[in-house]
C-alpha positions in Angstrom: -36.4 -191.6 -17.2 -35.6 -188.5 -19.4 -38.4 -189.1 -21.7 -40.6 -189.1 -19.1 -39.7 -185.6 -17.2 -40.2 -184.0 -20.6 -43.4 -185.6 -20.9 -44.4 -184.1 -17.5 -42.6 -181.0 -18.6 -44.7 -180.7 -21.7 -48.1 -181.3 -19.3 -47.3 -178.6 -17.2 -46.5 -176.0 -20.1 -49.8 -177.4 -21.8 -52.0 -176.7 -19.1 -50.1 -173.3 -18.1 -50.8 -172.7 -21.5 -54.9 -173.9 -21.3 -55.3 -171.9 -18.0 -54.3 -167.9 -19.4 -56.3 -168.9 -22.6 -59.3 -169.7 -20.6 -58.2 -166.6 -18.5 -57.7 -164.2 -21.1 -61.6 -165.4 -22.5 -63.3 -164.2 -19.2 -61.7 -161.3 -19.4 -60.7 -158.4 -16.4 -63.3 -159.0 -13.3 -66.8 -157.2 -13.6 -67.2 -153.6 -12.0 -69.9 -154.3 -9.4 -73.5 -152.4 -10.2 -73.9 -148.8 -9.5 -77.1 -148.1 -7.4 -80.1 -146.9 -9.4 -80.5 -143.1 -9.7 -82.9 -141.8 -7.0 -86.6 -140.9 -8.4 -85.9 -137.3 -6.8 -83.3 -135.0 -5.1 -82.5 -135.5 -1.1 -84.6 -133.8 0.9 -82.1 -132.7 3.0 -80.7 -131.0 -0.3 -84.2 -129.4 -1.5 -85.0 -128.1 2.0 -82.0 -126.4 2.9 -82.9 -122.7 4.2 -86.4 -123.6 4.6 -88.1 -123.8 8.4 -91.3 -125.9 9.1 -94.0 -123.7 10.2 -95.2 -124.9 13.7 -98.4 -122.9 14.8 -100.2 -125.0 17.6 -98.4 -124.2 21.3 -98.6 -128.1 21.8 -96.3 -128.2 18.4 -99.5 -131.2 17.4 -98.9 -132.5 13.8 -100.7 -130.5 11.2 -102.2 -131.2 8.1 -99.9 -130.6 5.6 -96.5 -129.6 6.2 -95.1 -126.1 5.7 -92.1 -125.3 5.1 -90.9 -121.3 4.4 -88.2 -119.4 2.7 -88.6 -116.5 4.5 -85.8 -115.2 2.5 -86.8 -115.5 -1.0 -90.4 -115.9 -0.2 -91.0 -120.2 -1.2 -93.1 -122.8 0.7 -92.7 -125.6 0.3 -95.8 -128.3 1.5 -95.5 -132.0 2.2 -98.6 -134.0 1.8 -99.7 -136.3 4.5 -99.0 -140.0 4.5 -102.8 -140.8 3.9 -103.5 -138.1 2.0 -105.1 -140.8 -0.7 -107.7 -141.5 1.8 -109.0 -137.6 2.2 -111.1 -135.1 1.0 -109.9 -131.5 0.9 -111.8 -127.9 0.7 -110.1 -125.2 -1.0 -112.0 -121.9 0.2 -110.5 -119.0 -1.8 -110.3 -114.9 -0.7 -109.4 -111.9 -1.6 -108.7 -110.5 1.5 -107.9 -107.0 0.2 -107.3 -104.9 -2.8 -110.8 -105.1 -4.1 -114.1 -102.7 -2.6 -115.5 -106.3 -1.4 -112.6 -107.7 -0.1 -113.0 -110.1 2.8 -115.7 -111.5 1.3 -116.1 -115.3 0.6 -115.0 -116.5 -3.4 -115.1 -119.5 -4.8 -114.3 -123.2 -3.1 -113.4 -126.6 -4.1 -114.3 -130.1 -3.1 -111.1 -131.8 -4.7 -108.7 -134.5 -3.7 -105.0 -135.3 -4.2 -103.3 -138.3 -6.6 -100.2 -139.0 -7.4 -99.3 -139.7 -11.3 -95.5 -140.6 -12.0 -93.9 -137.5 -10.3 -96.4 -135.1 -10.2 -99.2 -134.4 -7.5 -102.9 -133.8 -9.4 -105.8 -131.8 -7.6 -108.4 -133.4 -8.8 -112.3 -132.3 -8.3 -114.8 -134.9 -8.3 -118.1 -135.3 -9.9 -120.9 -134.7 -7.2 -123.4 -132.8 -9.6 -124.3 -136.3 -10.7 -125.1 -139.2 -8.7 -127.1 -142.8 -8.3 -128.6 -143.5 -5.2 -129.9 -146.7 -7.0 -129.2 -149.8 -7.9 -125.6 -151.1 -8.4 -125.5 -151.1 -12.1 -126.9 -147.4 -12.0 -124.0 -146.0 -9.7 -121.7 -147.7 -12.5 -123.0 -146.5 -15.4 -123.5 -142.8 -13.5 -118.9 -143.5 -12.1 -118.4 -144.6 -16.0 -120.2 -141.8 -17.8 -119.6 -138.4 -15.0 -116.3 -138.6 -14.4 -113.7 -136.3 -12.3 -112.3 -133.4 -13.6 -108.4 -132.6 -13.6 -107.7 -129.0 -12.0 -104.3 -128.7 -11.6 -100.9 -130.8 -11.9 -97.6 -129.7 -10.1 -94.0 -131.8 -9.9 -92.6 -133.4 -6.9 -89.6 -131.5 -5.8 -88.6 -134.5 -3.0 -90.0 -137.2 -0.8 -90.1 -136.6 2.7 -89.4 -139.3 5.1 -92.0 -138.1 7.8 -94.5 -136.9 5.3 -95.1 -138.2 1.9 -94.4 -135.7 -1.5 -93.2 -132.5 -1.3 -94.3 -129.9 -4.0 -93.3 -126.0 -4.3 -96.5 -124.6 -2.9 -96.1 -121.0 -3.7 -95.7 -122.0 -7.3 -98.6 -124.4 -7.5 -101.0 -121.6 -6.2 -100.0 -118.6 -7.5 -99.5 -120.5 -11.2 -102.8 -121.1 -11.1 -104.0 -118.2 -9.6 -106.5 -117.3 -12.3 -107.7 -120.6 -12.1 -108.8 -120.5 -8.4 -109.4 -116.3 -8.5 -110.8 -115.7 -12.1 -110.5 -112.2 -13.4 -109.4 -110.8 -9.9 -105.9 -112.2 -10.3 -105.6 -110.9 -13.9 -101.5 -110.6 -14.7 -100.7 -111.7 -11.6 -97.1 -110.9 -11.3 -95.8 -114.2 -9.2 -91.9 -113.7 -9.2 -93.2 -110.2 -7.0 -95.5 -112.3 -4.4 -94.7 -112.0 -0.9 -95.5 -114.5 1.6 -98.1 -112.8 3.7 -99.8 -115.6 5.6 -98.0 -119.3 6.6 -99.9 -121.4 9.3 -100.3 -125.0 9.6 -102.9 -127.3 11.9 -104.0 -130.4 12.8 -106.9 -129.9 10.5 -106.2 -126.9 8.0 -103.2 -124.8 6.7 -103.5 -121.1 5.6 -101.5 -119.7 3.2 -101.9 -115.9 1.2 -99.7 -114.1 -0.9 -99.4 -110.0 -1.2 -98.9 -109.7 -5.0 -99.4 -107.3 -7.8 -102.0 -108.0 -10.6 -101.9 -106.3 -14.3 -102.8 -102.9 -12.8 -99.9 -102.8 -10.6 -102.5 -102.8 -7.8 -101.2 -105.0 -4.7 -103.9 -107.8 -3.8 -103.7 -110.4 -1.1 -105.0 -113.8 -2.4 -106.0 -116.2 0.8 -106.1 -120.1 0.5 -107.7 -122.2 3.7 -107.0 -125.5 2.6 -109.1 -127.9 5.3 -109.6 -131.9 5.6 -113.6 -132.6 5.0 -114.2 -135.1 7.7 -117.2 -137.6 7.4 -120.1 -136.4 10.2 -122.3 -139.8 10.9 -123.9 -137.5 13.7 -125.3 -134.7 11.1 -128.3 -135.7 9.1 -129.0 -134.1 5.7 -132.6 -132.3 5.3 -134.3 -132.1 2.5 -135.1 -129.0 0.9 -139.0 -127.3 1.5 -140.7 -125.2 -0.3 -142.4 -123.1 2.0 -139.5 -121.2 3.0 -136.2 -119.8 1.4 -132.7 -120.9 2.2 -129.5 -121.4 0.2 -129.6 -125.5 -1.4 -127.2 -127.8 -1.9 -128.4 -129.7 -5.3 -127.1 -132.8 -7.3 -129.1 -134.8 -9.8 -129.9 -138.6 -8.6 -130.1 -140.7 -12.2 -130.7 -143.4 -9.7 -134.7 -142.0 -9.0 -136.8 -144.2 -12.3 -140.1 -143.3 -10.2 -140.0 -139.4 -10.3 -139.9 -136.9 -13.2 -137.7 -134.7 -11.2 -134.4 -136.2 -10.3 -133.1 -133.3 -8.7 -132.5 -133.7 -4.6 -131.5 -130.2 -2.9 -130.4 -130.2 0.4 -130.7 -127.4 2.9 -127.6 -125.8 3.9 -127.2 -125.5 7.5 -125.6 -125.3 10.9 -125.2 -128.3 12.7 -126.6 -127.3 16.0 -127.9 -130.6 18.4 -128.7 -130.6 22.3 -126.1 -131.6 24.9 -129.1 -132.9 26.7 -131.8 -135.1 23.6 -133.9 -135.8 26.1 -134.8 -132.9 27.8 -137.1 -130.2 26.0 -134.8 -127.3 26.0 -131.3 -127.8 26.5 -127.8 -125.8 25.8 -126.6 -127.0 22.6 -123.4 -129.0 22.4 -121.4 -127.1 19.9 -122.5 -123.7 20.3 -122.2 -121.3 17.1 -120.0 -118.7 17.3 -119.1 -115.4 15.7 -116.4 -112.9 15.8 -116.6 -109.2 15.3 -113.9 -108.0 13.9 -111.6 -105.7 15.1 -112.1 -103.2 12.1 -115.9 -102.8 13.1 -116.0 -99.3 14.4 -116.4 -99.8 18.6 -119.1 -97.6 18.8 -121.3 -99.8 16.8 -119.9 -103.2 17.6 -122.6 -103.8 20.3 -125.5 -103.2 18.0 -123.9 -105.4 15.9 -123.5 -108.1 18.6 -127.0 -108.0 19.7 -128.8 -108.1 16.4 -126.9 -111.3 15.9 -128.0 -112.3 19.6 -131.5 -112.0 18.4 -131.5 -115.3 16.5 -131.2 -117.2 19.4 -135.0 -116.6 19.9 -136.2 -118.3 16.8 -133.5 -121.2 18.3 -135.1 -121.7 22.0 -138.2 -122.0 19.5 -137.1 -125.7 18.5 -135.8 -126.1 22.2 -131.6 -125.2 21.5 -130.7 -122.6 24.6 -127.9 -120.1 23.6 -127.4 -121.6 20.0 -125.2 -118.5 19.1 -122.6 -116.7 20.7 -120.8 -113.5 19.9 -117.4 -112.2 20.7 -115.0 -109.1 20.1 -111.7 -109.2 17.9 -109.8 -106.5 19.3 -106.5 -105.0 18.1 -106.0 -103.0 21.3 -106.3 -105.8 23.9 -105.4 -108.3 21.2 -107.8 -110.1 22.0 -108.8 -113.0 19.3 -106.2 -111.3 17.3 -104.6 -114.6 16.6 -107.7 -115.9 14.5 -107.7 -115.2 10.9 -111.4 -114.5 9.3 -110.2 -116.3 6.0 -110.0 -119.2 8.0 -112.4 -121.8 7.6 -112.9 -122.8 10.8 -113.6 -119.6 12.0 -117.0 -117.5 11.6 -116.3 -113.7 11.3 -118.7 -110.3 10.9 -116.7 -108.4 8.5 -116.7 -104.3 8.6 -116.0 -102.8 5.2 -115.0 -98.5 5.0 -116.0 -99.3 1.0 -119.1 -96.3 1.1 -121.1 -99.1 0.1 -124.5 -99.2 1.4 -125.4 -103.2 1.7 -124.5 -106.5 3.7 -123.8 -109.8 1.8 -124.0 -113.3 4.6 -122.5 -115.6 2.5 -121.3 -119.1 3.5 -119.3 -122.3 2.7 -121.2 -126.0 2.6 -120.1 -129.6 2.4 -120.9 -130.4 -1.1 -121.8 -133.8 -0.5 -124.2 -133.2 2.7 -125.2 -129.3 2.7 -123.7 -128.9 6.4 -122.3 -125.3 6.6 -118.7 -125.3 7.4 -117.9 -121.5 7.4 -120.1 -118.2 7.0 -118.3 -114.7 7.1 -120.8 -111.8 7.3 -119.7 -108.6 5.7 -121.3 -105.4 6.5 -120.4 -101.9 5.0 -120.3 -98.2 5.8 -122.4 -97.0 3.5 -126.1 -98.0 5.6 -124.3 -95.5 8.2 -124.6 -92.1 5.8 -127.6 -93.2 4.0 -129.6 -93.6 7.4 -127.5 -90.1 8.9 -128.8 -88.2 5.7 -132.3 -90.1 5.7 -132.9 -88.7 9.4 -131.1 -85.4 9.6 -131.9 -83.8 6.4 -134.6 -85.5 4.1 -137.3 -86.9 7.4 -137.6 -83.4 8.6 -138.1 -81.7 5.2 -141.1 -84.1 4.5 -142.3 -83.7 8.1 -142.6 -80.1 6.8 -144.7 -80.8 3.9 -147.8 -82.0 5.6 -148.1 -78.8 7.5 -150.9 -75.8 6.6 -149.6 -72.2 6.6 -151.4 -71.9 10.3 -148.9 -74.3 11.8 -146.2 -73.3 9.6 -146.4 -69.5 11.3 -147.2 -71.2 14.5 -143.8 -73.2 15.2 -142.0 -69.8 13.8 -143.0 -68.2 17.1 -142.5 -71.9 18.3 -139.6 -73.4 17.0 -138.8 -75.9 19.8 -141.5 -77.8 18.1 -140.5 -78.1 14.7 -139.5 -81.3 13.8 -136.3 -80.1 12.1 -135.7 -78.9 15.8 -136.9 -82.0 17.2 -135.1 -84.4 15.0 -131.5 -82.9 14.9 -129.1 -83.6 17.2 -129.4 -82.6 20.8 -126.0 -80.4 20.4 -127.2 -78.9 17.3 -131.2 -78.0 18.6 -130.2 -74.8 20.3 -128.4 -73.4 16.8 -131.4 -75.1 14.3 -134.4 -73.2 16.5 -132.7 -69.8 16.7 -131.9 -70.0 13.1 -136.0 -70.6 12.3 -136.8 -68.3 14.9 -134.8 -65.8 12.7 -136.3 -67.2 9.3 -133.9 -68.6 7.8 -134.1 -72.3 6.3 -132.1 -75.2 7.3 -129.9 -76.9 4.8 
């Protein structure tokens, strides 16, 4: 009976024994996994002191989203969730600074692409393309390819949006890339956030910032969704008559020598009524004055503009063009920026430049004009003022014989330099030739 208590003894110390051996080989228990390090910093984190810019009254979603800093002068901009599936134009500005500022710079036909965790502006080939056959258009994809622009990190995702990138950095760093030599030592940590709007289908953005001169420049960016138009057709370029092109090469044409198509850029003005011979157009053109156009020549200005519409009602298109005032005193329109692209402006410029430059913006794929800001300058006013009030009556003068010279001495409210000055000044120019002395 003893033997066999020891025996059960010895079991139970054997297998005590067996257990903390096999015990001691697993080791302590495993530490559970720590979560994977997030790709970027909280949003919440990245965005603290920054305020979404909200500039529709209905608070509609816009394009991108802004997000300002007022304080130390940063925006932030969150891409849109489908922002794979768009086109963007970039139309650039000086809006001052510079004797022509106000009018129209460069653009850019680009689109956006995420590569690990940065955001690339990309600006694709559209000099060269094949209309032709299948293997053409992938021989012309393979050999004419896109071309990087620009490359900027993510900061954050955002949970409503999609990637967020530091805006203010992104443009201004590559402000000599989108402004050439007029943004020359650009001094960035000095910009100041002039301009911050956001809409359904554009933002606007410009910076008030000192270049290598010191000189303080504002440098305006419309950024603007290019939406397909299956209603606009594109129109093929004539000979006959002049207008601004929009040209690629076609390597899919093998039956002409010339591969070159050029479309006409232009407005895209249709009939609210196709059947009928005239009819008001559906989507009238407009254009705003603007408010720095001196008032007393604005309505001149309005009705040489409101002239065109003749040469419309031509084709049958009734009140194609429409004109209104920007005015700072009534405010009225005050709230529309020139720089923006969906808005047509007539520019006024105190440069003492004598000339006037109608420039515009066109889809790069189509040749539908998107944008056209006319500028007009000073300068036509004192070259006309001294061509009628000093030089026209001098060479009136010269074609006279010594006869009628003496005759409008004794006559001098018939002397053209009495004639041709102004009313209040005709009383002062006739005594002074009456007297004989000249006129300046």
């Amino acid at each position: 009976m003893k033997n066999i208590y020891r025996l059960g003894c010895l079991s139970l110390l054997a297998m005590s024994a067996l257990g903390l051996k096999m015990l001691g080989a697993e080791g302590p228990p495993a530490r559970p996994k720590s979560a994977p390090k997030p790709d970027y910093p909280p949003y919440t984190e990245v965005m603290k002191g920054y305020k979404q810019v909200v500039s529709t009254i209905d608070q509609s979603p816009s394009l991108f989203g802004l997000f300002v800093n007022s304080k130390d002068n940063q925006i932030l901009a969150a891409f849109p969730k489908k922002y794979r599936s768009k086109k963007f134009f970039i139309a650039l500005t000086v809006a001052s600074g510079e004797q022509y500022a106000g009018l129209q710079q460069a653009d850019m036909y680009v689109y956006w692409k995420q590569i690990g965790k940065r955001m690339v502006l990309i600006q694709p080939n559209v000099a060269i393309r094949s209309t032709g056959d299948s293997e053409s258009k992938r021989s012309v994809d393979r050999l004419f390819t896109d071309r990087v622009l620009a490359d900027v990190p993510i900061v954050t995702m955002h949970p409503a949006w999609g990637p967020v990138i530091d805006l203010d950095a992104f443009l201004l760093g590559s402000g000599a890339r989108f402004f050439g030599g007029s943004a020359n030592g650009l001094k960035k940590q000095l910009a100041v956030v002039k301009t911050a709007m956001a809409f359904p289908q554009n933002i606007e953005v410009s910076f008030e910032v000192p270049v290598a001169s010191g000189l303080l420049k504002a440098f305006h960016y419309s950024i603007s969704e290019i939406r397909p138009n299956p209603a606009y057709r594109p129109r093929n370029a004539d000979e006959r008559i002049g207008y601004f092109t929009t040209d690629y090469s076609d390597l899919g044409k093998y039956q002409a020598d010339d591969v070159k198509t050029r479309y006409i850029n232009r407005w895209h003005i249709e009939k609210a009524a196709p059947n009928l011979k005239e009819s008001p157009v559906k989507n009238p053109l407009i254009f705003y004055v603007e408010h720095t156009t001196p008032i007393r020549y604005r309505r001149w200005v309005r009705e040489g503009v409101m002239m065109w519409n003749k040469a419309f009602e031509e084709i049958g298109l009734l009140n194609a063009i429409e004109v209104r005032y920007q005015d700072a005193a009534t405010q009225a329109h005050m709230e529309k920026n020139p720089e923006d692209v969906r808005y047509n402006f007539i520019r006024w410029l105190n440069n003492n430049v004598g000339t006037a430059i109608g420039p515009s913006r066109a889809n790069p794929m189509t040749g539908e004009i998107l944008d056209a800001d006319i500028i007009l300058t000073d300068g036509w006013i004192r070259h006309f003022w001294r061509k009628f009030n000093e030089e026209l009556p001098k060479l009136a003068m010269e074609g006279f014989t010594p006869e009628t010279h003496a005759w409008l001495k004794h006559n001098p409210q018939w002397d053209p330099r009495v004639r041709l000055a102004h009313p209040s000044n005709r009383a002062m120019a006739a005594n002074e030739i009456a007297h004989g002395h000249e006129l300046a």
